[in-house]
C-alpha positions in Angstrom: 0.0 0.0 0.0 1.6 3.5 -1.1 1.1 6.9 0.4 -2.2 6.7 -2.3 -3.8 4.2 -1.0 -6.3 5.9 1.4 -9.2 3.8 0.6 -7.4 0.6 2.2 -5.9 2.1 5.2 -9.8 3.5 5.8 -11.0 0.5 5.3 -8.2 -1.5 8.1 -9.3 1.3 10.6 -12.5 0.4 10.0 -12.6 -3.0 10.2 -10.2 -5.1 12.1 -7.9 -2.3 12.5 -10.5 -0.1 14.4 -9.4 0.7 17.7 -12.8 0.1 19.4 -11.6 -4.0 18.9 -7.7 -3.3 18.9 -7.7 -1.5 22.5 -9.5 -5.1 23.7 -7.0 -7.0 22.3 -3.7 -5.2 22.5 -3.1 -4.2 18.8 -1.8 -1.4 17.6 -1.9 -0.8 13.9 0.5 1.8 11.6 0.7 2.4 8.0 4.7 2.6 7.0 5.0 4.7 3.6 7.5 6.3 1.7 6.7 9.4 -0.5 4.9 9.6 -3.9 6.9 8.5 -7.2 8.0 11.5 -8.7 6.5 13.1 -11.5 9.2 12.3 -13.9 9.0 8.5 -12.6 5.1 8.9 -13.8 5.1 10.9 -16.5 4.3 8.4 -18.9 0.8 8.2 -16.8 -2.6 10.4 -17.4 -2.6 12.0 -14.5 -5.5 14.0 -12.3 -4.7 16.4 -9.9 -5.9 14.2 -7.3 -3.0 11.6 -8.1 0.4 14.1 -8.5 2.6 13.6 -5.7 2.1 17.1 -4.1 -1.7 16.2 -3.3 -1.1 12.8 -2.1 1.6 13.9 0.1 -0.9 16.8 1.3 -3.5 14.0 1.7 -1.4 12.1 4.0 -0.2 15.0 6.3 -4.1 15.3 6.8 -4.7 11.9 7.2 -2.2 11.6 9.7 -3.2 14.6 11.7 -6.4 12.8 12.0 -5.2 9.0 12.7 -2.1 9.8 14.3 -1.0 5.7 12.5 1.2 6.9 9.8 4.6 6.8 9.8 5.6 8.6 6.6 9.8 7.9 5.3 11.9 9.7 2.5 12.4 6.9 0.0 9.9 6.3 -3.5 7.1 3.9 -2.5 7.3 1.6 -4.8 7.7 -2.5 -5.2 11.2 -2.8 -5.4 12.0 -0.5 -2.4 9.7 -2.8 -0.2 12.8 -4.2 1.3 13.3 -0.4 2.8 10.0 0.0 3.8 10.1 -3.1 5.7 13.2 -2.0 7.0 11.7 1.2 7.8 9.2 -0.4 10.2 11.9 -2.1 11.8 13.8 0.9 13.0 10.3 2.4 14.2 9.4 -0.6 16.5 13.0 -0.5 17.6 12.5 3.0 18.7 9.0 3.1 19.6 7.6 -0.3 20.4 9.8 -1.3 23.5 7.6 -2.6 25.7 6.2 -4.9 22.8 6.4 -8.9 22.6 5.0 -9.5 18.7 5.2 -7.6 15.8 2.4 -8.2 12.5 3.9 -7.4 9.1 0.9 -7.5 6.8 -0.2 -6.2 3.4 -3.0 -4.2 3.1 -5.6 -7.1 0.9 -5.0 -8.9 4.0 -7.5 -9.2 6.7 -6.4 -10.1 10.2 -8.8 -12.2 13.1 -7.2 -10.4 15.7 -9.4 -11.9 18.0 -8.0 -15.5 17.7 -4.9 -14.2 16.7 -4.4 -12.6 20.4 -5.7 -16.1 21.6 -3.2 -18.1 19.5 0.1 -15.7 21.0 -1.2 -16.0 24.3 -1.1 -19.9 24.0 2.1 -19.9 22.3 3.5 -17.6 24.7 2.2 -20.7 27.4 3.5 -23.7 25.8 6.7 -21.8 24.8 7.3 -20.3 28.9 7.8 -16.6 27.2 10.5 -18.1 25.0 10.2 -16.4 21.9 12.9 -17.6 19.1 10.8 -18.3 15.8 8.8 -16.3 12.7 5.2 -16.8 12.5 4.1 -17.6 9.0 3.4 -19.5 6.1 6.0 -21.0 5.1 6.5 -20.3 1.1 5.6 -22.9 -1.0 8.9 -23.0 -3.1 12.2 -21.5 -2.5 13.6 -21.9 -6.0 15.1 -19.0 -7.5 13.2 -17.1 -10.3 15.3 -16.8 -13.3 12.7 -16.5 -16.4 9.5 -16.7 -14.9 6.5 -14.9 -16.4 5.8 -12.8 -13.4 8.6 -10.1 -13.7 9.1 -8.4 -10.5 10.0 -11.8 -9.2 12.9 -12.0 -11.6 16.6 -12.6 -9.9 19.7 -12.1 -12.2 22.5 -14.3 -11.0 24.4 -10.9 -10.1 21.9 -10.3 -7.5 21.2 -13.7 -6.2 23.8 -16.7 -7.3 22.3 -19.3 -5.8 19.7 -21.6 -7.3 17.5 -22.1 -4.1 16.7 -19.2 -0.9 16.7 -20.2 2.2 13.3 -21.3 4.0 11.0 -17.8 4.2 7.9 -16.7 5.4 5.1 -15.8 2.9 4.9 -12.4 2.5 1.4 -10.8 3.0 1.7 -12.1 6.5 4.2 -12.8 9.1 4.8 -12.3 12.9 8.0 -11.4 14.1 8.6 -11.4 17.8 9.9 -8.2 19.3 13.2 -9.5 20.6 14.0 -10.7 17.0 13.5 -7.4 15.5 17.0 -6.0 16.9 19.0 -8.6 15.5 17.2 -8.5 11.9 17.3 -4.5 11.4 21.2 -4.1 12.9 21.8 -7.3 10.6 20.1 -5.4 7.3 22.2 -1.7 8.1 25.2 -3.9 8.4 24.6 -5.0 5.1 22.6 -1.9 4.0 24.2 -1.8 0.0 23.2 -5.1 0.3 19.4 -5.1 0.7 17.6 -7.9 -1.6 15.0 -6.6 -3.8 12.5 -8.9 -2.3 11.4 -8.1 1.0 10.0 -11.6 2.3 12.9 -13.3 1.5 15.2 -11.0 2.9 13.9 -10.3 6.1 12.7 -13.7 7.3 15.6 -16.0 5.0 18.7 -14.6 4.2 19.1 -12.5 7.2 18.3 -15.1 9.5 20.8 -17.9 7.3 23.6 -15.0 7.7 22.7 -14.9 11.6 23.4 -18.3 11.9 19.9 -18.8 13.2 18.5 -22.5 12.5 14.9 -23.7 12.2 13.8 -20.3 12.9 10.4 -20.1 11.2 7.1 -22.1 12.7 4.7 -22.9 9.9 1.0 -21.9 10.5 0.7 -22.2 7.4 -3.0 -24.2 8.8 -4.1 -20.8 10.1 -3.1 -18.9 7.1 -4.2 -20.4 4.3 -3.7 -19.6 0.4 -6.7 -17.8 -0.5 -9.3 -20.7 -0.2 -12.3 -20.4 -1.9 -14.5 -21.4 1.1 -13.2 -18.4 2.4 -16.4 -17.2 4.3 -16.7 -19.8 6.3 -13.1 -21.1 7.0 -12.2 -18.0 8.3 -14.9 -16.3 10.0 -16.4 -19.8 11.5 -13.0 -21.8 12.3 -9.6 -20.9 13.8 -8.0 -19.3 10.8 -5.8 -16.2 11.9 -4.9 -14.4 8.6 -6.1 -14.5 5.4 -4.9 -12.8 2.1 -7.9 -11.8 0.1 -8.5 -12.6 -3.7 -9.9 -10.3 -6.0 -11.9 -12.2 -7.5 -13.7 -12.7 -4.3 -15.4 -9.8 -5.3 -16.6 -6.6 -3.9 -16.8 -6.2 0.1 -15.2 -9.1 0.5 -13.2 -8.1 3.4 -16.1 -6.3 5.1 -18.5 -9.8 4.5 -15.3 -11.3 6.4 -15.0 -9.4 9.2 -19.1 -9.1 10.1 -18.8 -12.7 10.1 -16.1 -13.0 12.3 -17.4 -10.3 14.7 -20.7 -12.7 14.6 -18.7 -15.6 15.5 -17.3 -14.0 18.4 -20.7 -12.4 19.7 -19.8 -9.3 18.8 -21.9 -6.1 17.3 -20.4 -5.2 14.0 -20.3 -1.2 15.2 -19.4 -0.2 11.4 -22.2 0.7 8.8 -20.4 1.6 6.0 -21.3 -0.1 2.9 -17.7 -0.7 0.9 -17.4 -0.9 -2.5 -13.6 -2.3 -2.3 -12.1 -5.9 -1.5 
């Protein structure tokens, strides 16, 4: 999500992001941007006044004022300089997040149950005595390098990656990272900062940890956070599921049907009457 994409922060403060359940459950949620590509980086676009970087960076100053969530960086928000971002986010819960014991790294088509979420790190936390050494996630499905594959933002050049295989990584619309691992992993990436891998996921939660020496350092939930299943309705609002990355083709609202669903599950009042028009 880039410093444009006010629609989706809205609609994560309004739905599982919305600090009427997030104070209950000890969440707090923050939007890490950068700044708008520049114009001559989007000049080849039609653009409205509504989309040229001075009114989106205007936009968020107010959106900010209002929210007090965003925490706003000076680099180009854009898909390659996710690593940064992420990186970003790091230093801030460094600084800011002390007294924190687990840290959510999530996109924004992502919807979270932070109600059994909170259950699941509180049992964890019990069957674990407090011990907190592993990534949350979903473990990726293949760790083969990308040479010529059709999607081209997953490309890898032998310059920038000689290896055939990456190391075991988390999925990346989802992991949880807990606070006493974030130290190691952001002094780790400004050690190697002209370094940083173009691809966030497997940065962060692989290579870093493979260059820390760190072994079997990723627990797979991959049960609670499944890939986009098309029963998604009532997997996740009825069952145990924790995180869910939403499909567009699941249509419009799709995130809103999900959450009143899981608010029903829980014997909850859905307190938002907005009718959304987005996934």
């Amino acid at each position: 999500m880039g410093p444009g994409g006010v629609k989706e922060r809205d609609r994560i403060r309004r739905l599982w992001g919305n600090t009427h359940w997030t104070n209950r459950t000890g969440f707090k949620t923050v939007f890490v941007l950068g700044i708008p590509p520049s114009e001559n980086t989007t000049a080849n676009l039609i653009q409205s006044e509504k989309t040229t970087p001075n009114f989106i960076n205007s936009r968020v100053r107010w959106e900010s004022e209002q929210h007090r969530d965003i925490i706003q960086l000076d680099f180009e928000d854009t898909y390659y300089n996710l690593t940064l971002k992420t990186l970003c986010g790091l230093h801030w819960v460094r600084n800011y997040c002390r007294s924190a014991t687990w840290v959510l790294k999530s996109d924004a088509d992502v919807v979270v149950n932070i109600f059994e979420l909170t259950k699941f790190l509180h049992h964890y936390d019990l069957d674990h005595n407090n011990t907190r050494t592993k990534l949350l996630c979903r473990v990726a499905p293949s760790n083969v390098v990308c040479r010529g594959c059709r999607f081209v933002k997953w490309r890898v050049s032998h310059q920038e990656y000689p290896r055939k295989r990456y190391p075991p990584y988390c999925y990346g619309p989802g992991y949880i990272i807990p606070r006493n691992l974030v130290d190691p992993l952001y002094e780790a990436a400004i050690t190697n900062l002209t370094h940083l891998f173009k691809l966030e996921d497997i940065y962060f939660t692989g290579m870093i940890p493979q260059s820390l020496g760190w072994k079997k350092h990723i627990q797979n939930i991959g049960r609670r956070f499944p890939w986009r299943p098309h029963t998604w309705m009532d997997s996740f609002a009825l069952g145990d599921l924790m995180i869910l990355e939403l499909d567009r083709t699941m249509g419009h609202g799709a995130s809103a049907l999900v959450w009143s669903n899981i608010l029903k599950h829980q014997g909850l009042v859905n307190i938002d009457n907005h009718t959304y028009t987005g996934t």
